[in-house]
C-alpha positions in Angstrom: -51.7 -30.6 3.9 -48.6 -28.5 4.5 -47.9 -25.2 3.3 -44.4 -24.1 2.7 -43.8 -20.5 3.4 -40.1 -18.9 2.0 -38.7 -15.2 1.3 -36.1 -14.6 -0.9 -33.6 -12.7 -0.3 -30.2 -11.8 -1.9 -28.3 -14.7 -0.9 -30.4 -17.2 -1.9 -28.7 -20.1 -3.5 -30.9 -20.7 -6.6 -31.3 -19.4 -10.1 -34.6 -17.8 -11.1 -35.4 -17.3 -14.5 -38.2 -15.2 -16.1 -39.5 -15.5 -19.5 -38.3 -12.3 -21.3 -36.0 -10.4 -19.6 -34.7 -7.1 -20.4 -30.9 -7.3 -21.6 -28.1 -6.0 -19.5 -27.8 -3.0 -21.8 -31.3 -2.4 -22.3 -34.2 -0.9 -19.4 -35.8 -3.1 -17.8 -39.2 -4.4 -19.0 -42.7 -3.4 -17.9 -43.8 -4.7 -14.6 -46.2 -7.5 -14.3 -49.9 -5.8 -14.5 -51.0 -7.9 -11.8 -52.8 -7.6 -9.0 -51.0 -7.0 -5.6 -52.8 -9.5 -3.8 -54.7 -9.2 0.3 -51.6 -8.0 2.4 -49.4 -10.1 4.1 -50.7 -10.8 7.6 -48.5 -11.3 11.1 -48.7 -15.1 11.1 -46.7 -15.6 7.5 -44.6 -12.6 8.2 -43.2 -13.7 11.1 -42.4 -16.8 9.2 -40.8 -15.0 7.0 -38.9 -12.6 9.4 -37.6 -16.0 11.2 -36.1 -17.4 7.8 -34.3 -14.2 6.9 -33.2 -13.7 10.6 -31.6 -17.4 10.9 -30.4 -16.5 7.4 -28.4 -13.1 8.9 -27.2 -14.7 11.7 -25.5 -17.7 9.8 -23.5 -15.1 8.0 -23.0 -12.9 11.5 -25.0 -9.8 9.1 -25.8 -7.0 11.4 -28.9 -5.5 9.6 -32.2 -4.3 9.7 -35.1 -6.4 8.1 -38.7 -4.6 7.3 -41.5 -6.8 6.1 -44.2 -4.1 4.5 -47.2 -5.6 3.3 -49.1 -4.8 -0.3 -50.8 -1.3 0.8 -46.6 -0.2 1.9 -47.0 -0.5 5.6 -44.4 -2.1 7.8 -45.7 -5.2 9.4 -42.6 -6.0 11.2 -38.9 -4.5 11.8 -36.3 -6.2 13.6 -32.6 -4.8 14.1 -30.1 -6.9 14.8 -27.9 -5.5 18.2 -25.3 -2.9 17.2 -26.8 -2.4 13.9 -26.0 1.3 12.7 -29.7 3.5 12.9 -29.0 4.6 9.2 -29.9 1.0 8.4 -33.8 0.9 9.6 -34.5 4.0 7.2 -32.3 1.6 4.4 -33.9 -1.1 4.8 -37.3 0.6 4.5 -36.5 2.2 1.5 -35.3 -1.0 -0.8 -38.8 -2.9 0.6 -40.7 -0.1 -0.3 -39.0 0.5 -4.0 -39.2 -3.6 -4.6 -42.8 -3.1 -3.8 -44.2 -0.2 -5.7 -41.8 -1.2 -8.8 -42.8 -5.1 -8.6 -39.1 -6.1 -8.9 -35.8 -6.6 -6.8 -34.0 -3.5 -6.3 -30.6 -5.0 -7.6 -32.4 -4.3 -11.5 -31.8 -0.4 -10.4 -28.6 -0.9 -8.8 -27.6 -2.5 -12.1 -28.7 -0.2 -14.2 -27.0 2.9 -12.1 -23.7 0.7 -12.7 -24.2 1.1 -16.3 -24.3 4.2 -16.4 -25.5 6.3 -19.3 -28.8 6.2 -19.6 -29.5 3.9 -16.7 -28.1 7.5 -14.6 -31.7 8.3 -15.2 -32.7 5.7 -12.8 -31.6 7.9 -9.9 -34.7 10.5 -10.7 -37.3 7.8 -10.2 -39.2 8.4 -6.8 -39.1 5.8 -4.0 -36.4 3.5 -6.0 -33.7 2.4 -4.3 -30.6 1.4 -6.7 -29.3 -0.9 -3.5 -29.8 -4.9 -3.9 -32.0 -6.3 -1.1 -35.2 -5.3 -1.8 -37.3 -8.3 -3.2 -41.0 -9.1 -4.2 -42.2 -11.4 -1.4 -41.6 -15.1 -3.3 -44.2 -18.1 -1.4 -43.4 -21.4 -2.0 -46.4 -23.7 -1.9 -46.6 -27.5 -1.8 -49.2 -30.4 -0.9 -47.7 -32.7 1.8 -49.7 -34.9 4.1 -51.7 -38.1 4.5 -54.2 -37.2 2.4 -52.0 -36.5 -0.7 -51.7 -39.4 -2.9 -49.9 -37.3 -5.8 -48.8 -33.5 -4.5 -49.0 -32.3 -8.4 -52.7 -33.0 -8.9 -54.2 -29.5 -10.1 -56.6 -29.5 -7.4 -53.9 -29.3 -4.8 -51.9 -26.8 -6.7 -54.9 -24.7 -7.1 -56.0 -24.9 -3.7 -52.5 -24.2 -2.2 -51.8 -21.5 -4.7 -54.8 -19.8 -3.9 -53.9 -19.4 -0.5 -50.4 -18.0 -1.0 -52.8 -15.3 -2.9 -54.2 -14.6 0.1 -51.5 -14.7 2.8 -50.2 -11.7 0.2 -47.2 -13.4 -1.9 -46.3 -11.0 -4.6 -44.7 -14.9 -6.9 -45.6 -18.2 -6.5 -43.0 -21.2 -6.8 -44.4 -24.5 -6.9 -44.4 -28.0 -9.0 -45.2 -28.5 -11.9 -47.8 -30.9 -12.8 -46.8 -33.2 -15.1 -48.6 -31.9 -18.5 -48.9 -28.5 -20.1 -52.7 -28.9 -20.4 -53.1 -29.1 -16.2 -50.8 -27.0 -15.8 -52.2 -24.0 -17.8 -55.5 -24.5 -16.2 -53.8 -24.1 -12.6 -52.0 -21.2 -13.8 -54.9 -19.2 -15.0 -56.7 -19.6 -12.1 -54.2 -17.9 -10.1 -53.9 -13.8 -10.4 -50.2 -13.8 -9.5 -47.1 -15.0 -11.4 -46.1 -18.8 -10.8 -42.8 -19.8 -11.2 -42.3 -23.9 -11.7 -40.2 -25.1 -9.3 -36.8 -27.7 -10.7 -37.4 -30.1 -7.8 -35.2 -33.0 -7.8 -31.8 -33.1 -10.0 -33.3 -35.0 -13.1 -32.0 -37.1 -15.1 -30.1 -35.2 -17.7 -29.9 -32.2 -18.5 -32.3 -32.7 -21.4 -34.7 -33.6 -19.2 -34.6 -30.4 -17.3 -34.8 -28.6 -20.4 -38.1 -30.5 -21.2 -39.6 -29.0 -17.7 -38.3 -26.0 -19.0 -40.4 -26.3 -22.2 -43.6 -27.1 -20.6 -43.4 -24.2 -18.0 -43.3 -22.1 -20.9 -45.9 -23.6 -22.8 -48.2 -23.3 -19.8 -47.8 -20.2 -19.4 -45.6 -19.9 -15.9 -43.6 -16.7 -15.5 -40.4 -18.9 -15.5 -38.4 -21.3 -13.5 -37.0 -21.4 -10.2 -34.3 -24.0 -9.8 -31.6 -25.5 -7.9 -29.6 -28.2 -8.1 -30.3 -28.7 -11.7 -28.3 -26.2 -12.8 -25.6 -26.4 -10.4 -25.4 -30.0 -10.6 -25.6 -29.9 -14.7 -22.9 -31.2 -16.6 -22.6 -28.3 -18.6 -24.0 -25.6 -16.2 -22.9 -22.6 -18.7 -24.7 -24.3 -21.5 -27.5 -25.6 -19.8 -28.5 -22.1 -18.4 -27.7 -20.7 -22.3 -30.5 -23.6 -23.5 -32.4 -22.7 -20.5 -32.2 -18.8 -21.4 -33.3 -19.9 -25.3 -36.2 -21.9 -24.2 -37.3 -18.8 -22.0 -36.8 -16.2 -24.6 -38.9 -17.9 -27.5 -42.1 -16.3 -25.9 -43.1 -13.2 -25.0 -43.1 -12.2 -21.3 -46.5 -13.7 -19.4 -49.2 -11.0 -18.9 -52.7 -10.6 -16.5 -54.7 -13.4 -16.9 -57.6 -11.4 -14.8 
């Protein structure tokens, strides 16, 4: 079995959606009261340093990148050549916030914009109001010889489970087929799961109906691709999408 092992960053090209988001206007809601999970080690963050360095490069970024693991330690830095100093101390700063706030630092940066009441945001110790600090986001999926169906709850529970422990902060995976399964994986696991959109489905409905079983099983949201940006009424479909999402109240601890 293969795991796959991803960071997020701010220019990733999909759209995540959690179940019951705070409103533009409105402060954002309560972080999840879950665990932070065994801290990442040097194996999966070099993985991750070597997806968002290939990432920077594409885009000719001169940066600095900090992995920190659960505890707030750095577990790597890298700076690209010619990179100004003040951005090692930046960088630090938006990794640390996204990790003792359990949430990207663009939410403060947003709320700054709107100013008001989101001015207060600025008072807040250790948060940054600069995008780019993220939770650490693992992807996980069961590939091999030995996987006859990759969405059967015991490989989603086994490979979950170890994203756990390599220290992911959200889990994206598959869905697997039925609410009922599903749920059972999902309780199992201490840290949010997000159900992955996979494939471009057949209609939009159809997304919509993976949307409706995510929710029903109790996964933090979605994370998907190319079936919204392939939709034939993206707008609307992310509106449904949105709906389907908002009909429940946000996921808490399950242990």
């Amino acid at each position: 079995m293969k795991t796959r092992i991803n960071t997020v960053l701010c220019f990733t090209l999909a759209v995540v959606m959690f179940a019951a988001t705070a409103s533009a206007q409105q402060a954002p809601s309560p972080p999840p009261t879950t665990p932070y999970g065994a801290p990442i080690g040097l194996e999966a963050a070099k993985k991750v340093m070597a997806a968002a360095e290939a990432e920077a490069t594409k885009n000719n970024w001169a940066m600095a990148i900090i992995i920190l693991d659960s505890t707030g330690h750095a577990v790597m830095l890298h700076k690209f050549d010619n990179t100004q100093y003040g951005s090692i101390g930046v960088a630090e700063d938006k990794a640390r916030s996204a990790l003792y706030y359990k949430r990207p630092t663009k939410v403060f940066e947003d709320l700054v914009a709107q100013g008001g009441i989101g001015l207060r945001t600025l008072a807040l110790r250790n948060a940054s109001p600069l995008e780019g600090g993220i939770p650490l986001i693992v992807e996980t999926l069961a590939r091999g010889k030995d996987v006859k169906n990759p969405t059967e709850p015991k490989w989603l529970n086994l490979h979950t489970r170890m994203a756990v422990e390599l220290g992911a902060d959200v889990i994206k995976t598959e869905y697997s087929g039925d609410t009922v399964s599903m749920s059972a994986v999902i309780a199992q696991c201490p840290i949010p799961i997000l159900v992955l959109g996979g494939s471009r489905d057949a209609s939009d409905d159809k997304s919509l109906d993976l949307v409706q079983g995510a929710v029903e099983a109790g996964a933090a949201g979605v994370f998907f691709g190319r079936n919204v940006f392939q939709a034939t009424d993206m707008e609307g479909f992310l509106r449904k999408a949105r709906q389907v999402l908002d009909r429940r109240e946000a996921p808490v601890a399950r242990r």
